[in-house]
Structures are given as C-alpha cells and as structure tokens.
Phi, psi and omega in degrees: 000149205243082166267124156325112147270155195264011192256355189299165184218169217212125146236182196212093198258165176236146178279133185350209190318306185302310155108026182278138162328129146279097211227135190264078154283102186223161229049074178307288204283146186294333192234056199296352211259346155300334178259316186298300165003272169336300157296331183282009168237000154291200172202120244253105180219136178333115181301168186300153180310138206088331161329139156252326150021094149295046156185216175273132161231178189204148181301148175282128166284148209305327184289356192281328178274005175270319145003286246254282196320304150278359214245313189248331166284329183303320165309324183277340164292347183281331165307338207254358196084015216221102155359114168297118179206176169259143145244161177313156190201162169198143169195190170207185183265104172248085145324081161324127157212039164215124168268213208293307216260018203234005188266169182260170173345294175289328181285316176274347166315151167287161187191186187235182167245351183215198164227335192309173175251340170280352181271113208248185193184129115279158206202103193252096187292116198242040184210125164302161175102160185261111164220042208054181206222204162229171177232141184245145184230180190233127154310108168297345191263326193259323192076014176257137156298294183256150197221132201245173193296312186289357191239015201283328192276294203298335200266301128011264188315314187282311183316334180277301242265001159310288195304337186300092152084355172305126173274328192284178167278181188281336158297260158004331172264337213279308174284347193256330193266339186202178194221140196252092215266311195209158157211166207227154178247113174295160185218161175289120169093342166266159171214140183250159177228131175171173220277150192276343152298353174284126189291133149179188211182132204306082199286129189233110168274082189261340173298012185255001192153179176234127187236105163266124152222151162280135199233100164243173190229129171256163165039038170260128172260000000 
C-alpha cells in the first residue's frame, strides 16, 4: 500500500542568492519498496519527443499521486507563500540509461521545467546508492537562479545561443554558462521539492546501478 509516513521529517534549504525554498523530505513514504514494486512491473518506454529525460519512463500509479497531492502539497506550498490548493499535476516513473558524458550538450545543460512562480516540481529517489542527485545553479550572464515569467525570454534566448554550436561537453558548458548554488544528495526514499523555475540539473551515474526516480510536475499547464 502506497501511504504518507506520518514519521517523515522535513527540511528546508534556501537557495543561493535569490534564497528560493528547497525543501528536503525524507522517508516520504511508510513503505517505499510498495511504489518500487509497482515500477518494476510497469513498462518502461522512450519518452515523448522533446523530452529531455536521459532514459526511460513509464506511468506513476495514481495512487502514489494522490498520495503526493493530498497528503503532502498542502505542507508544501506554504513554504513557497503560496495558499494550499490542488494543482494540476503530472509525472512519471524515470529509469536513467545515459550518464553525463553519454548526454548531447543541451540534455546535460542545467535547465528549468516551467517559469509560472505557482508551478513546483518534485524528485522523489527510489534507488539506494550514490548515484546521482540533482543540482541547481545560478546563470552566470543573468545571475539568475530562478527564472520567472518577465525573465523566461531573455534567459531562453541566452541559453540557444550559448549552447548554439558549443563544442565542449555538457560538463564544460555547465562550468563556463552557470554556477553551481546547491546539490542534493540522493537517499532511498527521499524527495526534494521546489519551484519548477528553478535551474538545475538531474547529476546522473546511470552505468553504477538503476536510479528509479518518481518525477511529478504541479501547475504546469
């Protein structure tokens, strides 16, 4: 059964200059090895085109997102200011099968998933082991870390024509194009949260092992 441990403990990091919430939960679930279950009989396919995804996904079962919505966004939104309500939501089941050096330019760039400032993201680590984490940076040419709707074009615009023809690897633009503000270290069972504007990017070993992650998106339309 796919349950809220009522036992999870909650932290709360502030992100580099700008100082946006980070928020670090762990043992989400009483039972996690009940949502692994669950991936290991789904079935697991090349993500839609545009994806940026380095692997494979597969559907989240509803319940783990009712799970998520009712049981756990109302605590989470409030860190952010932001009036506890339901929002649209989506996600998957994400299988890593590309690390770093096996990604194209743009797929290892840090990058965002929305712009809304009501819009969230989460990354729930369904895998023991170091096998990456995720990390956030600050745009060295904007200085911006989260990028909101008045900076979503100029941020966009800088981000192709950096990337436009860049010879190096993704590490390398990742060092010449950003600053590296925070990283989060996976744990069996934890999930960090935090606005879908935020920059950063998924750090991926995937030839150490299969890093099962649950991915969900709120008040992305």
């Amino acid at each position: 059964m796919i349950s809220l441990n009522p036992h999870l403990t909650l932290t709360v990091q502030s992100l580099g200059q700008e100082a946006q919430p980070l928020v670090i939960v762990d043992e989400v679930l009483t039972d996690p090895q009940a949502l692994i279950a669950e991936a290991d009989a789904a079935a697991f396919r090349t993500p839609a085109p545009g994806s940026r995804y380095p692997g494979l996904n597969a559907p989240l079962p509803d319940a783990y997102k009712a799970v998520v919505a009712t049981a756990l966004l109302p605590r989470l939104l409030p860190i952010f200011g932001v009036t506890p309500q339901p929002l649209p939501l989506f996600g998957f089941f994400g299988v890593a099968t590309q690390g770093g050096a096996d990604m194209a330019v743009r797929q290892a760039a840090p990058h965002i998933d929305a712009f809304n400032l009501n819009s969230f993201a989460s990354v729930h680590y369904l895998f023991a082991g170091d096998l990456g984490g995720t990390a956030f940076f600050r745009h060295r040419a904007s200085g911006h870390e989260l990028i909101t709707p008045s900076r979503s074009y100029s941020f966009e615009r800088a981000r192709r024509l950096e990337l436009d023809g860049f010879e190096g690897t993704g590490a390398a633009a990742r060092g010449q194009f950003y600053e590296e503000i925070a990283a989060v270290e996976p744990r069996l069972n934890r999930l960090i949260f935090y606005r879908a504007g935020q920059i950063h990017y998924g750090e991926v070993r995937s030839d150490e092992g299969r890093r099962l992650t649950a991915n969900l998106f709120f008040g992305i339309r």
